[in-house]
N, C-alpha and C positions, 0 to 999 in steps of 0.2 A: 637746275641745270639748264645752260641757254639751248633753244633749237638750236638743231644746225643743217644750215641752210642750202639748198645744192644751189651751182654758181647762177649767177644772173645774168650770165653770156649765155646761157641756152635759152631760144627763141623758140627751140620748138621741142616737144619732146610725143613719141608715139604713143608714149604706155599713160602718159598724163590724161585723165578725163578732162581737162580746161583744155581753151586754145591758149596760147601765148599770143595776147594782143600788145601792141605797144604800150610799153610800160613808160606812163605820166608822170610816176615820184618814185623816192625809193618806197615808200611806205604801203605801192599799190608792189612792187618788186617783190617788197618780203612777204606780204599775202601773198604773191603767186607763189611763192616757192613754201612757203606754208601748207598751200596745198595740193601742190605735186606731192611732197616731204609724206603729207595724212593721207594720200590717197595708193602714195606705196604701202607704207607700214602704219596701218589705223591704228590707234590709241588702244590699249587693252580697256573690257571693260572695267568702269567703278573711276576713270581717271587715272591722272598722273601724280600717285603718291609723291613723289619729289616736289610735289606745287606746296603743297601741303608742311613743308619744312618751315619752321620760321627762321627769317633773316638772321645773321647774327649778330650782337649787340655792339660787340669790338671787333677790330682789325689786328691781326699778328703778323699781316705783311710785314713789317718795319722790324721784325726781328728775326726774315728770313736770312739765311747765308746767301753768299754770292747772286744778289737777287740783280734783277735789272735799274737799269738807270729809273732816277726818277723817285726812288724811293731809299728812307734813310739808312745807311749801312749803322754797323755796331761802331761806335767811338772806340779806339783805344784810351783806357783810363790814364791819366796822368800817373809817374813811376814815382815813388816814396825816394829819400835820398841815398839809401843805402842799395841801391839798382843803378846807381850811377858808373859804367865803363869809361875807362881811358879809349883817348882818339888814337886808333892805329899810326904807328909812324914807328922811328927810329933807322939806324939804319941793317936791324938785324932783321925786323922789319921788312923792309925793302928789295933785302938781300934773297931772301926764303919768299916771297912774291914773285922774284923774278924767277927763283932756279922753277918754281909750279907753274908759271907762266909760258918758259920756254918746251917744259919736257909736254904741256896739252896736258896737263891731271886737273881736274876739277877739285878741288876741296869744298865740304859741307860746310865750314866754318862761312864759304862767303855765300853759298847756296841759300843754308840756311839764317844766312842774318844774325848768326853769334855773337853776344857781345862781350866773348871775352877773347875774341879774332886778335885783337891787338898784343895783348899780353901772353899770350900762347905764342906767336909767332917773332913777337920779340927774345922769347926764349931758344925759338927754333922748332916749334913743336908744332905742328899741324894735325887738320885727318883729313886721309886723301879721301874723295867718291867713288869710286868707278864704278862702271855701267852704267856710264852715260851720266847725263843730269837732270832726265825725264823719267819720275816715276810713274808705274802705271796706277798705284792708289792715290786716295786724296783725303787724307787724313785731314781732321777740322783746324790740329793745332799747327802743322807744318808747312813752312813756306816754300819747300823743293818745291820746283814748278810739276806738275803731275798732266800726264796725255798718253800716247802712245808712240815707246821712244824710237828711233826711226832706224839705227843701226844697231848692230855688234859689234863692236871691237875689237877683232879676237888680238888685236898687237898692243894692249892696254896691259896686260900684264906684265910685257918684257921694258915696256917704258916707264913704267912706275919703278921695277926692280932697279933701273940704270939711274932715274933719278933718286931714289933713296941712299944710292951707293953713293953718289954724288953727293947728296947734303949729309950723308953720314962721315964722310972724308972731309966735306970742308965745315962745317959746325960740331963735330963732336956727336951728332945724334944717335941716342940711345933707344928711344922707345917712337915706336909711329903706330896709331891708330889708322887702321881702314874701316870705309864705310863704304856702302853702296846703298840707292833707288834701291826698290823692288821692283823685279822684272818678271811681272805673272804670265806673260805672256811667252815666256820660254820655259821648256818642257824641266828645265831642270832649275827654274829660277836665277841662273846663271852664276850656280854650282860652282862649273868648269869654269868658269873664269876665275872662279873666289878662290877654285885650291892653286887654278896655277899660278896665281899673283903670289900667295903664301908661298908656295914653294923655291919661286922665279926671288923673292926678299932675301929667304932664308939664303940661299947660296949667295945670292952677290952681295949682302950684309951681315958676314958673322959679326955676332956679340951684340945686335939690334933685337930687342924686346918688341914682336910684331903683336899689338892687340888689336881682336878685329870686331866690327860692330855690325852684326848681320843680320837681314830680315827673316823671317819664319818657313820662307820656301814653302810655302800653304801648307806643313804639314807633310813635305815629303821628306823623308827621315832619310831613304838613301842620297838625296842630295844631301840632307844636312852630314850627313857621316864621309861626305867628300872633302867638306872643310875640316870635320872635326881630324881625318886622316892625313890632313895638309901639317896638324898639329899647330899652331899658332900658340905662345903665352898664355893668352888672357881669350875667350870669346864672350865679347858682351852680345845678348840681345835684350832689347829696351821691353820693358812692360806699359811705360809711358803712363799708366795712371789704373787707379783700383778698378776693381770688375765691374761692381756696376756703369760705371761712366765710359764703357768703352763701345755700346753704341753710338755715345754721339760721339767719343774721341778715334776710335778707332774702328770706324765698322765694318772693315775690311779685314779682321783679324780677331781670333777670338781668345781670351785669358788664358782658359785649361789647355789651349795650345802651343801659348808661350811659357806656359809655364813647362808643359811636358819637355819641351826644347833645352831647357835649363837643365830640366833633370836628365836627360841626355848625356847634356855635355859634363856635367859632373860623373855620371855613371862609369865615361871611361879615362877621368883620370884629370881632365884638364880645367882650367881656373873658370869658373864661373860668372858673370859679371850682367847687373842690370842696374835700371833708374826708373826712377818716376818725377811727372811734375806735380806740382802743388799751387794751389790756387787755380785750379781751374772748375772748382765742383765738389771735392772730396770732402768731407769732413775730420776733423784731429783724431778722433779715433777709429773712422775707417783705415790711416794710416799706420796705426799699431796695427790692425785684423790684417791689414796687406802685408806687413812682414812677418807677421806669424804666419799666415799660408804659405806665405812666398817659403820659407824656410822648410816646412813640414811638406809643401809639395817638388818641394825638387832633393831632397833629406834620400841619396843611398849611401850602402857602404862607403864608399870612396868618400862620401862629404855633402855637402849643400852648397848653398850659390853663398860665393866666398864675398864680392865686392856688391855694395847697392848705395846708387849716388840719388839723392833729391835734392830737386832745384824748384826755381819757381818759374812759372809757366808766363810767357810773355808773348803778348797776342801780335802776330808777325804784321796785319793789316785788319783791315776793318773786315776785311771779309771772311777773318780766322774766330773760332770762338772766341765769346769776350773769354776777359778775367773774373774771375769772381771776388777773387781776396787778393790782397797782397799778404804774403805768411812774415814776420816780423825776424831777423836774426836767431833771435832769443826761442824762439819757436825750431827754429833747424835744429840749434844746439839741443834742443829737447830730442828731437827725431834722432839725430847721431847719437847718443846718448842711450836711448829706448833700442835701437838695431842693436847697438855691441853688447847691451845688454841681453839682448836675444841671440845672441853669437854668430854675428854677421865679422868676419876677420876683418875689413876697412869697409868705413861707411864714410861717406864724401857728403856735409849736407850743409847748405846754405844760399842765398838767395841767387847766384848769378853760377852756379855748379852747373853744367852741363856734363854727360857722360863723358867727354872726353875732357872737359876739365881736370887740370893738376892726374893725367892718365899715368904720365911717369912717373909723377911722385905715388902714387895710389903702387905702382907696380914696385916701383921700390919699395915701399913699405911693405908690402905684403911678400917680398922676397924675403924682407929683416924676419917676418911672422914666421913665415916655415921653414928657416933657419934655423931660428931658436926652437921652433919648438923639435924640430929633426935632431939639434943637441941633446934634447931635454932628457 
């Protein structure tokens, strides 16, 4: 451990036994403050066990996160061909850019660097942010920019409702995804804004399929039962990757948390929905043991968590974890395959799936599921 040294702008000091004579180099500097430093707090006897550490042989700087300039950040690995996205454009595109542009709603698609922005929104399909676009956690794998966000909004609920009414009138839109930051630093995690956006939807869009995609509210269950009482379709909350790696992916958040949340939201009735990525740590069969908990821990009367999407994990900048793996096609289809076999009702799994990837189709299909089985 280096000394440390008090400043060498004091010239004089009472309680020091030395005088402070002009100092000739720094080297006569750091002796004087050496021993002002020993003559405050002497050395315990026997020395300074810390002297006594041997050096260490390697450096792990170079594989810190978000370290300082000057040393090497994580490379993003080169993408396999089958992680190739289409360039955003068209003009439906363009169209659904500007209505989000004009109404001031943030969408995560561009927050987070999505790459399937383009084909989503050429369909007409988005997911809006609200509450802001400053999270206050900082997750390893996510690019939201994360601090502490500077307002409330409280007029963001009735502007989203007016623009959804609007693209639901001019493109036909059926289903919309909401998402928000996490705002831990509001007593309710910003609850009240979630229900009255749901609600403020539901009136000025009948026959729109609102799914919403919510953070954990640290575990405060009457906030969470503010959205669950807003009712929404579908509530997804993300697991984002197996237990053990959620130190380093999520340490801000803890499993048997989100998983209790899931079972919540099944408990009273309504569709359950999560994801995970892949390739970022996991191995192939911790992914079977994540859907067998996932299933037996959120499992009451009413059901289990109906929808679970995997994608593959794509490192946003050098300063996000790496990649570990790329997971192959062939491998998803394994995974979707192993879920329905576990009786997950729709599993969504391949290499550029994001949670709100193909959400409408996921929601239609799962309307065809308990349909038929309500005939049955």
């Amino acid at each position: 451990m280096p000394e440390q040294f008090p400043s060498l702008s004091e010239t004089t000091d009472a309680t020091a036994p030395v005088a402070a004579p002009a100092l000739q180099s720094l080297s006569e500097a750091a002796d004087l403050g050496i021993r002002r430093t020993l003559a405050r707090h002497p050395r315990p006897a026997g020395g300074d066990p810390l002297r006594a550490i041997d050096p260490p042989k390697f450096s792990l700087s170079g594989m810190v996160l978000n370290n300082a300039g000057g040393v090497e950040h994580m490379q993003p690995r080169r993408k396999p061909p089958w992680l190739k996205a289409k360039v955003p454009g068209g003009p439906e595109y363009e169209r659904l850019k500007a209505n989000l542009a004009s109404a001031r709603l943030v969408t995560v698609c561009q927050e987070a660097g999505c790459p399937n922005m383009g084909e989503c929104w050429s369909r007409g399909v988005a997911t809006i942010m609200i509450l802001g676009d400053t999270c206050t956690r900082a997750c390893g794998f996510c690019n939201v920019k994360t601090g502490r966000p500077p307002v409330l909004d409280t007029d963001e609920p009735r502007r989203v409702a007016e623009s959804l009414r609007t693209m639901q009138l001019g493109s036909g839109l059926k289903h919309i995804v909401i998402t928000s930051v996490n705002r831990d630093e509001l007593a309710d995690g910003g609850a009240a804004i979630w229900a009255e956006t749901i609600q403020r939807t539901r009136d000025a869009c009948p026959g729109l399929s609102i799914e919403v995609l919510i953070p954990d509210f640290e575990g405060n269950w009457a906030a969470l039962q503010m959205v669950i009482d807003a009712r929404p379709h579908i509530i997804n909350h993300n697991l984002e990757t197996i237990r053990r790696m959620y130190p380093a992916v999520r340490p801000s958040a803890k499993f048997d948390r989100s998983l209790e949340l899931l079972r919540r939201v099944k408990e009273q009735g309504l569709v359950a929905k999560t994801g995970i990525m892949v390739g970022i740590g996991e191995r192939d069969e911790e992914v079977g043991g994540f859907m067998a908990d996932l299933l037996e821990k959120t499992a009451t009367p009413r059901g289990r968590c109906d929808i679970l999407t995997i994608g593959q994990y794509l490192q946003p900048t050098r300063n996000h974890l790496p990649i570990d793996r790329f997971v192959t096609p062939e491998r998803f289809a394994a995974y979707k395959a192993e879920g329905l076999g576990m009786g997950f009702r729709v599993v969504e799994s391949g290499p550029l799936v994001r949670s709100s990837y193909h959400a409408d189709h996921q929601a239609d299909e799962l309307s065809e599921i308990l349909a038929e089985r309500a005939g049955a």
